[in-house]
LODO-532412 format. One line per 8 residues: number of its first residue (from 1); for each residue x, y, z of C-alpha. Coordinates in steps of 0.1 Angstrom, whole numbers. Layout:
N
NUM	X Y Z; ...
end
This chain:
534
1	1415 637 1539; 1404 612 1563; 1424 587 1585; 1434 556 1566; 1417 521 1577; 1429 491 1570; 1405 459 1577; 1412 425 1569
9	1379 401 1563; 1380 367 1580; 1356 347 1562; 1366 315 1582; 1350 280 1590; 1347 272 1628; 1331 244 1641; 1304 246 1669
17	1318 239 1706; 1357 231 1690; 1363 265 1710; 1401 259 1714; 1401 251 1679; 1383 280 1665; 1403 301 1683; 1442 290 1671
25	1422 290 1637; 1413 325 1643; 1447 334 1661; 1468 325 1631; 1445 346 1607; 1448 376 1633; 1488 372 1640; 1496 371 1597
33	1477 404 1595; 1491 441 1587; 1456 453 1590; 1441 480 1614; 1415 454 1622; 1406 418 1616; 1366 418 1613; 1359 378 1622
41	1321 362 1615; 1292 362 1637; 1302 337 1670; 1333 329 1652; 1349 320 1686; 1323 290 1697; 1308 282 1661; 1276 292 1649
49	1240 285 1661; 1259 271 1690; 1216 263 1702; 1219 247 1741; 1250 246 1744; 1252 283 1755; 1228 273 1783; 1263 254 1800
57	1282 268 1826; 1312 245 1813; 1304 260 1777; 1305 300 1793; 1337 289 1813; 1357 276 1786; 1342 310 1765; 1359 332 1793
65	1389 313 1796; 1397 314 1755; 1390 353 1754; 1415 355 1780; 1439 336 1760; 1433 354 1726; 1439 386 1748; 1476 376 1760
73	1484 356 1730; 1475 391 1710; 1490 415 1728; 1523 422 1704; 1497 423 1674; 1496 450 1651; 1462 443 1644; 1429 448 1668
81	1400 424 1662; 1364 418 1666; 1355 385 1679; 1320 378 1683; 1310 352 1710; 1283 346 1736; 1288 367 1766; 1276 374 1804
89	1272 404 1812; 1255 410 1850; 1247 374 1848; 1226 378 1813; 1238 360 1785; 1243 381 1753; 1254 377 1716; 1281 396 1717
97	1312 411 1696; 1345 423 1718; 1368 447 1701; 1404 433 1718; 1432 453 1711; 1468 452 1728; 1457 422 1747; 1427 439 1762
105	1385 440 1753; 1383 475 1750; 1346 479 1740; 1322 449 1739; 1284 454 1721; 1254 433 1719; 1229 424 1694; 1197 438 1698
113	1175 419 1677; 1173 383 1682; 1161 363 1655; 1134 342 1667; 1116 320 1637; 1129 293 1612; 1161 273 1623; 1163 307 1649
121	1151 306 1682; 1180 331 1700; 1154 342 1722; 1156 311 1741; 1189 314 1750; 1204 354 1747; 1190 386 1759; 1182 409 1733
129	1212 441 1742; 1206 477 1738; 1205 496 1704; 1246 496 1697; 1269 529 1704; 1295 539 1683; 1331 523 1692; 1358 546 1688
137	1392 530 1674; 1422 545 1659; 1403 580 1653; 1376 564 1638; 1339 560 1651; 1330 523 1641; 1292 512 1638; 1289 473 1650
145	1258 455 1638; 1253 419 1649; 1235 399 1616; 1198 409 1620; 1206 441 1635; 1213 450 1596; 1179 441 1589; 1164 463 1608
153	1163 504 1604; 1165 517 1642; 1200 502 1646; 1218 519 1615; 1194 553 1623; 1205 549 1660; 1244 549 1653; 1240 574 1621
161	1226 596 1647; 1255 589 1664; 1281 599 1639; 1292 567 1629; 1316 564 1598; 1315 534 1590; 1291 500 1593; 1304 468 1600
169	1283 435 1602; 1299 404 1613; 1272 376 1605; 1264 340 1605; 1236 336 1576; 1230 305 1562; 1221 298 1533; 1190 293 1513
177	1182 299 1476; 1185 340 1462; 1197 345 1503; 1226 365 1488; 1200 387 1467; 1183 388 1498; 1211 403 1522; 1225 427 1495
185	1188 443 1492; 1189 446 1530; 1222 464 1533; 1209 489 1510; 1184 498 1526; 1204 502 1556; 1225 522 1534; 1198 542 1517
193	1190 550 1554; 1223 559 1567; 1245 572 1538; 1274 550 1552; 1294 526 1537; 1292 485 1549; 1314 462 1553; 1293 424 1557
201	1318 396 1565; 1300 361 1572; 1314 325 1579; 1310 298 1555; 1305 261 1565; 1282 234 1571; 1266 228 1606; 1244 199 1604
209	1215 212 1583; 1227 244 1577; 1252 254 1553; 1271 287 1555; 1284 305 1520; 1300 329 1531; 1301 359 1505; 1310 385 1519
217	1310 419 1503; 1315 457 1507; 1290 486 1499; 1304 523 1495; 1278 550 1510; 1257 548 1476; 1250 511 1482; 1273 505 1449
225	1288 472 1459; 1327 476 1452; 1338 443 1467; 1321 404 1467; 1340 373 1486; 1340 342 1477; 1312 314 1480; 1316 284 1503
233	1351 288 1505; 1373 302 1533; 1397 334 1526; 1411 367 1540; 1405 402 1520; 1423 430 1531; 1407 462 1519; 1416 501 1531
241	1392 531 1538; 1397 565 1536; 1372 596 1531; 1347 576 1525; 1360 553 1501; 1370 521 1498; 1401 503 1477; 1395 464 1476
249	1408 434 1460; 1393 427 1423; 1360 407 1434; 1350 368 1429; 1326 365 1404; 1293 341 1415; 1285 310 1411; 1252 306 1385
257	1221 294 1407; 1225 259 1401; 1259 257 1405; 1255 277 1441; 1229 244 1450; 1251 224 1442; 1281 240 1457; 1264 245 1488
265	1252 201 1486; 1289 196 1485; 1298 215 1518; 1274 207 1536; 1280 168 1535; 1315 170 1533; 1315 190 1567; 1290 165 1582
273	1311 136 1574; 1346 158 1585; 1333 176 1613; 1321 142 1629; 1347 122 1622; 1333 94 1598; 1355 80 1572; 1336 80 1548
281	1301 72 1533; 1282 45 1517; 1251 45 1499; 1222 20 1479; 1232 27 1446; 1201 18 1426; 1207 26 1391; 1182 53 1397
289	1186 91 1392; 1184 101 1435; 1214 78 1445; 1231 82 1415; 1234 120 1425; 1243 115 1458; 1264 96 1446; 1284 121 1428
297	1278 149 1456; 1297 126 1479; 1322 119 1455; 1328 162 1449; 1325 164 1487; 1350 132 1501; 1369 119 1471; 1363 89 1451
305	1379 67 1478; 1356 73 1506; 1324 68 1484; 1315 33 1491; 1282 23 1466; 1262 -12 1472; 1243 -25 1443; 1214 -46 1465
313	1192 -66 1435; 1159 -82 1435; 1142 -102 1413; 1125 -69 1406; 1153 -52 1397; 1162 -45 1354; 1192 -53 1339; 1192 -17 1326
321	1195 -3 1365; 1220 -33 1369; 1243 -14 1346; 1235 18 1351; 1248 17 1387; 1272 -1 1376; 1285 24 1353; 1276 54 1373
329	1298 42 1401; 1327 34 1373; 1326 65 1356; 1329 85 1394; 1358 57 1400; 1341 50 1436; 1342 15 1454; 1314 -4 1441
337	1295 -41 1453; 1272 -58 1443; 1243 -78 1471; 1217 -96 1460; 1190 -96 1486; 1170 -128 1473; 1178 -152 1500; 1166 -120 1527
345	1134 -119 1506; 1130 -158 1512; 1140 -159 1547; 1116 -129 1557; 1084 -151 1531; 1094 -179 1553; 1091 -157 1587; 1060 -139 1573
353	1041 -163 1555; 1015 -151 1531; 1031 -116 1530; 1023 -99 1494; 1016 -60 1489; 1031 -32 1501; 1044 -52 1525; 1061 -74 1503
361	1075 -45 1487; 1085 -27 1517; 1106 -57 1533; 1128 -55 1503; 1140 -20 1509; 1140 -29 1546; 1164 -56 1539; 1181 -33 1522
369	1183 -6 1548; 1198 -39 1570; 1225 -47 1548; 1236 -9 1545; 1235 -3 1584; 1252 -37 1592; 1281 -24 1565; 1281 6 1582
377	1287 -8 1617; 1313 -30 1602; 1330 -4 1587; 1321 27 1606; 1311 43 1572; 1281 66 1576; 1252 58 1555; 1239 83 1527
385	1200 83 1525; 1189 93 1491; 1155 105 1495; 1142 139 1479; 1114 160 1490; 1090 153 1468; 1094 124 1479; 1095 127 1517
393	1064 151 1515; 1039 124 1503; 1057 100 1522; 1070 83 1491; 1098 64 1514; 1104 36 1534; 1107 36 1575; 1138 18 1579
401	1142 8 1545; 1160 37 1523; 1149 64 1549; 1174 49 1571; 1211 67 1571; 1229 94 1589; 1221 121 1563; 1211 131 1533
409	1223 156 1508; 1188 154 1488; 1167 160 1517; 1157 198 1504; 1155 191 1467; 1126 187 1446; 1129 160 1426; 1127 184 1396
417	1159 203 1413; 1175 166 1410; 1173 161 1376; 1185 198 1367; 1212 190 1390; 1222 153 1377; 1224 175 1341; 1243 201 1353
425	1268 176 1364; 1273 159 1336; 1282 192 1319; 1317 182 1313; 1313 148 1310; 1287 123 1316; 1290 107 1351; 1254 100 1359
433	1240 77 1327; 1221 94 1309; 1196 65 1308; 1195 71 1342; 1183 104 1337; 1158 99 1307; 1138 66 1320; 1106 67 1346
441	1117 62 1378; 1106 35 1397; 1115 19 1433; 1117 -15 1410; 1096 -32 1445; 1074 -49 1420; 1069 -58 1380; 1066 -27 1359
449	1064 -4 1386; 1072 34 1382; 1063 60 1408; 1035 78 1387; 1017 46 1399; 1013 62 1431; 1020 94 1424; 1012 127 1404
457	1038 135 1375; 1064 153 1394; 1064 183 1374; 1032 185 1387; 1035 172 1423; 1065 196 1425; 1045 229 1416; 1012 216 1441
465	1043 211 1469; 1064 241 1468; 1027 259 1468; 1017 243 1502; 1049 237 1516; 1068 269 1508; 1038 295 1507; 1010 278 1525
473	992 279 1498; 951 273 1501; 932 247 1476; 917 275 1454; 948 292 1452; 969 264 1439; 943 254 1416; 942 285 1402
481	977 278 1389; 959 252 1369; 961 221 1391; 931 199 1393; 907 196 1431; 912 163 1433; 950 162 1426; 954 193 1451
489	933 178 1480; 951 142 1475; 983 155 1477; 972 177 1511; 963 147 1524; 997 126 1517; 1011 157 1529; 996 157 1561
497	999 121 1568; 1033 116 1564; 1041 141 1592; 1055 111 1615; 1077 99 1586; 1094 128 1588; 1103 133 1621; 1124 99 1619
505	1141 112 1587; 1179 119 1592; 1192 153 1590; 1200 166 1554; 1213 199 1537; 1187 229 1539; 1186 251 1510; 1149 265 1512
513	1138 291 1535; 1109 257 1545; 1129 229 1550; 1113 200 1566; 1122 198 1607; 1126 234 1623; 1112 253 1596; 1082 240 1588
521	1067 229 1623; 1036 208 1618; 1020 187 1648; 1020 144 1639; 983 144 1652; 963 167 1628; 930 167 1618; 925 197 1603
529	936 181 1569; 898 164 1578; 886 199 1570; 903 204 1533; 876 189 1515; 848 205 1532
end
């Protein structure tokens, strides 16, 4: 019979560059455990991407100096760990996990491959290591692979070859939608190349855009998966291995897939809001289905208390939104006010004489965005934008009207995905008005307006987007789906030309693999869109 190995999972939440932070967080998981070894997430140490910041000497320094610390403040410690953390190493800069035992970094490894294409770009700022040796601890011969090295075969063939007994990935993977399918069918194939047992432990979190779940999870040689973490929320697990077994706690069963959206909505505004210090948030609330979620995200995320909702009327606006904010902001028991923006609407017709249109329209959700930011200056409440990507694709939005905020939870959702979402809410009691969610939606900027006025239903818009957007898509291939030319080409063309919108939209929850920003990199001066037609 084999040796026995204990490990403990740290599936913690650090924050990027709160390095003395992380590290007492990390220290008082290490110094509780009985454990052989505490495995910590990918860059647990400095937060993860930590991007730029690695590129500072200052950053580096105060790296160096916290390893140093954990290593004399560990030194009595039952327990060894693996910390992962950037690292120089002959004056390169690595991604790096230490093994630190008895206050000392007796083996250190690198990862080899770097990813380099979505919201990753760790080619600009590590060196890719050398395929990872074995690391001997306790009698056993440990296989260390960084995140992407699991995705990869030559690493787990390189330290099979090596003897290894057992693989373990410490990993900062964010989430997108099915991303948890996704990593389980990669560390099967590493196991169905190997024959060795995994152990996968990543953070959870948000980090502006991104938003960590966690879930980690254990594999026995046979890629039978005989442990799963918990989503979005941090824990310990403490599991032992012996000839080639594992025992583990009883597992935490899943979220469905629309509960995982929305779970993953929640984090990632509440550790926006936390992480930067804002009190609290405050949002349009227009009686219409987008705020009226957001809404109820930040209520899930912050508490009722520190959801501030401003009900800003026109002479446009229905009685029927009048109460539906109204009682959507009652029902989540948030602070609620009411504005009325006439007298803006007068002074800017008195400025502007003659002004009718879309600019007419448009100054009344500027003098909306106005009100919001003044409230939010006044009060140092962050505004909550409300936009969703249907709508920010065709450039369905405002410029510093309801575009304007510090984030926004909606940012990656179709608007079909809001709707499914405001239901799903209301499973267990109705929050969001159901009139809310059952009438047209309209921006109420002018008399009997709704947005299929300007735009194509959204079940349909929806469908044509997530075809050019998610899978690039060409014009006979989406109309093959059954979309009309005309419809297809139009919508190309809103896509295309609302590029520079875009760019000025604020930050907001990613939960597609080709979220607007650093996944989906398109230049603002384009005219191959002139081209689609032809």
């Amino acid at each position: 019979m084999s040796k026995l190995l204990t490990l403990r999972l740290a599936q913690l939440n650090p924050t990027v560059g709160d390095i003395a932070g992380n590290a007492e967080k990390m220290l008082e998981v290490w110094r509780q455990s009985e454990s052989d070894l505490v495995v910590f997430a990918e860059m647990a140490l400095c937060g993860y991407p930590p991007e730029d910041l690695v590129l500072k000497p200052a950053f580096i320094s105060s790296i160096e100096t916290h390893i140093e610390k954990l290593c004399t403040d560990s030194a009595n410690f039952k327990s060894a760990a693996l910390i992962s953390t950037p690292w120089v190493i002959d004056d390169k800069t690595y991604n790096a996990v230490h093994l630190i035992e008895n206050g000392k970094i007796t083996a250190t490894r690198t990862k080899h491959h770097l990813p380099n294409e979505g919201v990753f770009d760790e080619l600009r700022i590590f060196e890719p290591g050398p395929l990872p040796d074995p690391v001997d601890f306790r009698g056993h011969s440990l296989g260390i692979m960084i995140c992407r090295d699991m995705w990869f075969p030559d690493v787990a063939a390189h330290l099979k070859d090596r003897n290894v007994e057992i693989l373990i990935v410490p990993n900062g993977s964010p989430f997108t939608t099915k991303k948890s399918q996704d990593r389980q069918e990669k560390a099967r194939e590493c196991i169905k190349t190997t024959g060795l047992p995994l152990v996968y432990v990543n953070q959870i979190g948000g980090q502006d855009e991104l938003v960590f779940d966690g879930g980690s999870f254990v594999m026995d040689g046979s890629g039978e998966q005989v442990f799963q973490g918990a989503e979005f929320a941090e824990a310990t697990y403490d599991i032992e291995f012996s000839g080639g077994k594992f025992t583990c706690p009883e597992s935490i069963p899943q979220y469905s897939e629309t509960e995982e959206l929305y779970q993953a909505l929640v984090l990632g505004l509440r550790d926006y809001i936390t992480k930067n210090g804002f009190p609290g948030v405050l949002l349009g609330l227009s009686g219409g289905i987008d705020s009226a979620l957001s809404a109820a995200i930040a209520v899930d995320a912050l508490g009722a208390d520190k959801v501030y909702c401003v009900m800003m009327p026109s002479p446009f606006t229905s009685e029927d939104s009048l109460e539906d904010a109204r009682g959507c902001a009652e029902a989540l028991g948030c602070n609620y006010d009411t504005m009325p923006i006439d007298q803006a609407m007068g002074a800017f017709t008195t400025i502007i004489p003659g002004l009718s249109g879309i600019a007419h329209e448009n100054m009344q959700s500027r003098a909306r965005g106005l009100i919001l930011m003044a409230l939010s200056n006044s009060t140092g409440n962050m505004v909550l934008s409300t936009g969703n990507k249907s709508e920010m694709a065709v450039g369905y939005a405002t410029l510093y009207g309801d575009m304007c905020g510090g984030f926004n939870a909606l940012k990656d959702l179709y608007k079909g995905q809001v709707y499914a979402l405001s239901e799903w809410r209301n499973r267990e009691g109705e929050v969001i008005p159901k009139r809310i969610i059952t009438k047209a939606p309209t921006a109420e900027l002018k008399d009997n307006q709704t947005d299929q006025d300007s735009l194509p239903e959204y079940e349909t818009l929806d469908d044509i987007l997530e075809c050019l957007i998610e899978h690039e898509m060409d014009t006979a291939e989406i109309c093959a789906r059954g979309h009309d030319e005309t419809v297809v080409t139009r919508v190309w063309k809103m896509l295309d030309a609302a590029e520079y919108k875009r760019r000025q939209a604020p930050p907001g929850v990613k939960i597609t693999s080709r979220a607007f920003g650093r996944d989906r990199r398109y230049p603002i001066t384009n005219h191959f869109g002139k081209n689609i037609e032809k």
